[in-house]
Residue frames relative to the residue before (quaternion, step in Angstrom):
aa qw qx qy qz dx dy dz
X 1.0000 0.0000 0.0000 0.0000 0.00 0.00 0.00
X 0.3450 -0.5952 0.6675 0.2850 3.78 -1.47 0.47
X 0.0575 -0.6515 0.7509 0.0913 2.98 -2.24 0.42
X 0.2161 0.6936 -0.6855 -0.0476 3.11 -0.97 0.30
X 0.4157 -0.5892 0.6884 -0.0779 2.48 -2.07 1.29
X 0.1334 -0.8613 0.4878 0.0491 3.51 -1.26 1.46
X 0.1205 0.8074 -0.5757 0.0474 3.66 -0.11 0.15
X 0.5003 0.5111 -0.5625 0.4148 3.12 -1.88 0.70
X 0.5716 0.4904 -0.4887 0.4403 3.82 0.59 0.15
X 0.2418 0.7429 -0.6239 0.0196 3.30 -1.63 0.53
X 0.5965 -0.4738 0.4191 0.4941 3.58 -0.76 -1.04
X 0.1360 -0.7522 0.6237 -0.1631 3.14 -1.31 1.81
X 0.2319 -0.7844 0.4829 0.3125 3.47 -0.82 0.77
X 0.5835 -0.5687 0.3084 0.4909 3.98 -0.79 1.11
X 0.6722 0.2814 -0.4763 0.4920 3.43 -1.19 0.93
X 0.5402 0.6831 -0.3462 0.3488 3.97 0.52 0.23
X 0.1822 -0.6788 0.6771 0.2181 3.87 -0.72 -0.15
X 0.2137 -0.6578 0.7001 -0.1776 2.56 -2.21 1.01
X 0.0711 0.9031 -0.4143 -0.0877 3.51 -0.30 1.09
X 0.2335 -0.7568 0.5916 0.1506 3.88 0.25 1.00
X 0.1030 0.6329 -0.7664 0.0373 3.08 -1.53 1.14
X 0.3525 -0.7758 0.5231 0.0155 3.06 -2.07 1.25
X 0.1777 -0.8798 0.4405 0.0166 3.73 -0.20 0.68
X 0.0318 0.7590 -0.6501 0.0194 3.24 -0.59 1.27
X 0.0077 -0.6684 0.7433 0.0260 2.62 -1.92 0.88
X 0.3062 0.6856 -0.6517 0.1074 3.65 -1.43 0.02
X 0.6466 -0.3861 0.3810 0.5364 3.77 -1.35 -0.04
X 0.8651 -0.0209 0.0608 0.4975 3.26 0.63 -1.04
X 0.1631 -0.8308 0.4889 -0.2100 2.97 -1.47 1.64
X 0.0360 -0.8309 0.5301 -0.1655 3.05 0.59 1.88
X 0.1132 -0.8550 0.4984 -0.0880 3.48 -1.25 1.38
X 0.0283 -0.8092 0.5736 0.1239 3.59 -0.67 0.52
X 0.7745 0.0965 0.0697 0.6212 3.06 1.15 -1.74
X 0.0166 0.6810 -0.7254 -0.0988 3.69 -1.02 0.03
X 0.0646 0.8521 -0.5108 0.0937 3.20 -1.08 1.07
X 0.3212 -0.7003 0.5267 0.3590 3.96 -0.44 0.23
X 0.1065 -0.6212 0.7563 0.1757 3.09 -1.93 0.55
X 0.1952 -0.6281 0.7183 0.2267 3.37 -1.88 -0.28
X 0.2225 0.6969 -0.6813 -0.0237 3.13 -1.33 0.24
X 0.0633 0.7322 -0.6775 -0.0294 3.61 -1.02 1.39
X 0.7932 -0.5084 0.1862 0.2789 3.45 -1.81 1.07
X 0.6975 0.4551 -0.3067 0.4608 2.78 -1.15 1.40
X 0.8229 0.2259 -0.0585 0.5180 3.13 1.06 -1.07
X 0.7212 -0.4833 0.3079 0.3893 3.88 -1.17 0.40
X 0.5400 -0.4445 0.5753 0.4242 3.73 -1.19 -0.14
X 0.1394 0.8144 -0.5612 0.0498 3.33 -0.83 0.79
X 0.6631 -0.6128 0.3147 0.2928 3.32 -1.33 1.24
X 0.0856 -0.8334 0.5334 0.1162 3.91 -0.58 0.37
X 0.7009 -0.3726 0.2127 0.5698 3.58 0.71 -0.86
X 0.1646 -0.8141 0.5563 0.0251 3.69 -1.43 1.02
X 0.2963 -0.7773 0.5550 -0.0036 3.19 -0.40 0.84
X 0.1499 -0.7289 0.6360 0.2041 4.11 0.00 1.75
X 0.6439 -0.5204 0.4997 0.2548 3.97 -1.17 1.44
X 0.7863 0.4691 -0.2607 0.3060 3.64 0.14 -1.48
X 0.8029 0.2672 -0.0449 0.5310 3.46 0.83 -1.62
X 0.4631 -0.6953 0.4429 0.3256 3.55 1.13 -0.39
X 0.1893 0.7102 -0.5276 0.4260 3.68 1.69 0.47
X 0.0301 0.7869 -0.6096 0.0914 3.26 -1.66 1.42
X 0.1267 -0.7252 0.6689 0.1025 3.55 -0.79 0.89
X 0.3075 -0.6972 0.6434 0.0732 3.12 -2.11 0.71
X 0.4007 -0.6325 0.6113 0.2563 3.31 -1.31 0.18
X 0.5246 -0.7023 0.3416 0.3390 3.63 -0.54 1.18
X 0.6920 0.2914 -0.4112 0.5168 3.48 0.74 -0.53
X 0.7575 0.2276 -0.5324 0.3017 3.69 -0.25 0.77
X 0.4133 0.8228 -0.3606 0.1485 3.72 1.07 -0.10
X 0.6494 0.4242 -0.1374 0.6160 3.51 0.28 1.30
X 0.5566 0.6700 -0.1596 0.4645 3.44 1.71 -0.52
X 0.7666 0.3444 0.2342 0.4887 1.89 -0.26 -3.02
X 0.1662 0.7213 -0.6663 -0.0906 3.98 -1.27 0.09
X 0.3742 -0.6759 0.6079 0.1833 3.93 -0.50 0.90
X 0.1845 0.8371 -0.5034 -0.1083 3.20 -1.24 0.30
X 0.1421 -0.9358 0.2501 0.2037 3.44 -0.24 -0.29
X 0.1975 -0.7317 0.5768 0.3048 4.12 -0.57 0.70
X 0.3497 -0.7553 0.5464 0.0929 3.77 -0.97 0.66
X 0.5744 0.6135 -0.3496 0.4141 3.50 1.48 -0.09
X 0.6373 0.4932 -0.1287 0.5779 2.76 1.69 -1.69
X 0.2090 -0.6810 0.6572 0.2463 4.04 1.00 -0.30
X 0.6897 0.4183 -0.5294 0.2626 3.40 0.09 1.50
X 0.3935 -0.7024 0.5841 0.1035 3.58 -1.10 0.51
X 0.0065 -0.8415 0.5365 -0.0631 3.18 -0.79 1.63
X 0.2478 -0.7412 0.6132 0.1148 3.84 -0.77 0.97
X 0.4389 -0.6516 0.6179 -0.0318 3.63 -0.98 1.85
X 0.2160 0.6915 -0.6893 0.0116 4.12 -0.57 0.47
X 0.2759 -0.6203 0.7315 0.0632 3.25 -1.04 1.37
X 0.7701 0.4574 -0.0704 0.4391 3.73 -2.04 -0.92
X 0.6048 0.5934 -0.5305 0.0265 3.84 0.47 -0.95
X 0.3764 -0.6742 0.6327 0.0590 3.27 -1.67 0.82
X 0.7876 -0.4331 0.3425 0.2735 3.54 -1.40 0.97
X 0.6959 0.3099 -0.2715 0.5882 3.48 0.87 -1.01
X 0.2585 0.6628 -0.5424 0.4469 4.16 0.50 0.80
X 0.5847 0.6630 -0.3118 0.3482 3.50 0.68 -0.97
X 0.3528 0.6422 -0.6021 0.3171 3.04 -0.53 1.40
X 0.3500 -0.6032 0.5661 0.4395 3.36 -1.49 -0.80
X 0.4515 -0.8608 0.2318 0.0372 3.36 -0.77 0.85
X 0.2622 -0.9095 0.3024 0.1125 3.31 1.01 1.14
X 0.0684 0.7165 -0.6497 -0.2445 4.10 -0.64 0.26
X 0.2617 -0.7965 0.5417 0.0605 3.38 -1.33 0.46
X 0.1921 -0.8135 0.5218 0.1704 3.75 -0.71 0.46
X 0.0480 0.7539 -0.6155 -0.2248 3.68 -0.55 0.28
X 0.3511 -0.8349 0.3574 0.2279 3.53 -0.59 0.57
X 0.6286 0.3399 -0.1744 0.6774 3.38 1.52 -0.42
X 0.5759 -0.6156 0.4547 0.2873 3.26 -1.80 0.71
X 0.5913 0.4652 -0.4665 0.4651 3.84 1.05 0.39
X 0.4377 0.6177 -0.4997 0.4210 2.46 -1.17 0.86
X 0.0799 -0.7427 0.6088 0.2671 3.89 -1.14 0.00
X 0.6874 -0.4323 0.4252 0.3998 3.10 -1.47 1.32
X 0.8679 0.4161 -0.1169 0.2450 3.33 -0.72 -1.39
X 0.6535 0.6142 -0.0603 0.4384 3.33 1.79 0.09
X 0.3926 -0.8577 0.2656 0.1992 3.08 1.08 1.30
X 0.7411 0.3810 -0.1791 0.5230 3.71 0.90 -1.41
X 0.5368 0.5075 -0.4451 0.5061 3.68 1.40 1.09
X 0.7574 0.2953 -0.3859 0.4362 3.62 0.47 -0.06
X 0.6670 -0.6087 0.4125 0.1198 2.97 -1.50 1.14
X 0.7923 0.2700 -0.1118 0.5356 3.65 0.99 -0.87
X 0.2195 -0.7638 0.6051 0.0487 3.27 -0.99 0.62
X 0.1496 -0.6791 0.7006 0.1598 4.03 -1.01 0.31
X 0.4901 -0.7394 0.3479 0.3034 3.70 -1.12 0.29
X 0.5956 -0.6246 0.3029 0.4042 3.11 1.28 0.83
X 0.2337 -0.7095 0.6646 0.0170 3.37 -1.34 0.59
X 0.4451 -0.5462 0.6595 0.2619 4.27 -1.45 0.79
X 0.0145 0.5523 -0.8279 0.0966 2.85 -1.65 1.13
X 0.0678 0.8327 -0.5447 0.0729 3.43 -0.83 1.21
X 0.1514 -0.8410 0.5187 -0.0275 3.47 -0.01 0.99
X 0.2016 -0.8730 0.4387 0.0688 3.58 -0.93 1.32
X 0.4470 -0.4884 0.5785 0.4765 3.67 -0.76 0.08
């Protein structure tokens, strides 16, 4: 089995940065995508940024593009999410995700296979 484990969230005053980093470990650790979600109360899981494992291809969500930049170190099997600019509505808890296989759509939560328990990112006025 995979785990991953997120850390780096806290409290930030809007115009600040924040770097979330994810860590996987297990015997075995199959990858296509890793990606971040958010979801803050009240509102749906939503898609933030994904990062294809192999080529290093990345997609944004429009409300952070320009912000946010995902990246990743493949030795360390971990995947880290840069927030530049950040802004009050940021607030969420912050999910990393693994999809191991190439079905599937990036941007599509009920496709990835691994989950991390998610970490507070709280951003003040």
């Amino acid at each position: 089995q995979v785990q991953l484990v997120e850390s780096g969230g806290g409290l930030v005053q809007a115009g600040g940065s924040l770097r979330l980093s994810c860590a996987a470990s297990g015997r075995t650790f199959a990858v296509y995508t890793m990606a971040w979600f958010r979801q803050a109360p009240g509102k749906d899981r939503e898609f933030v940024a994904a990062i294809r494992w192999s080529v290093g291809a990345t997609v944004y969500a429009d409300s952070v593009k320009g912000r946010f930049t995902i990246s990743r170190d493949s030795a360390k099997n971990a995947v880290y999410l840069q927030m530049n600019s950040l802004k009050p509505e940021d607030t969420a808890v912050y999910y990393c995700a693994d999809k191991t296989q190439a079905w599937g759509a990036d941007i599509r939560a009920d496709d990835y296979d691994y989950w991390g328990q998610g970490t507070q990112v709280t951003v003040s006025s």
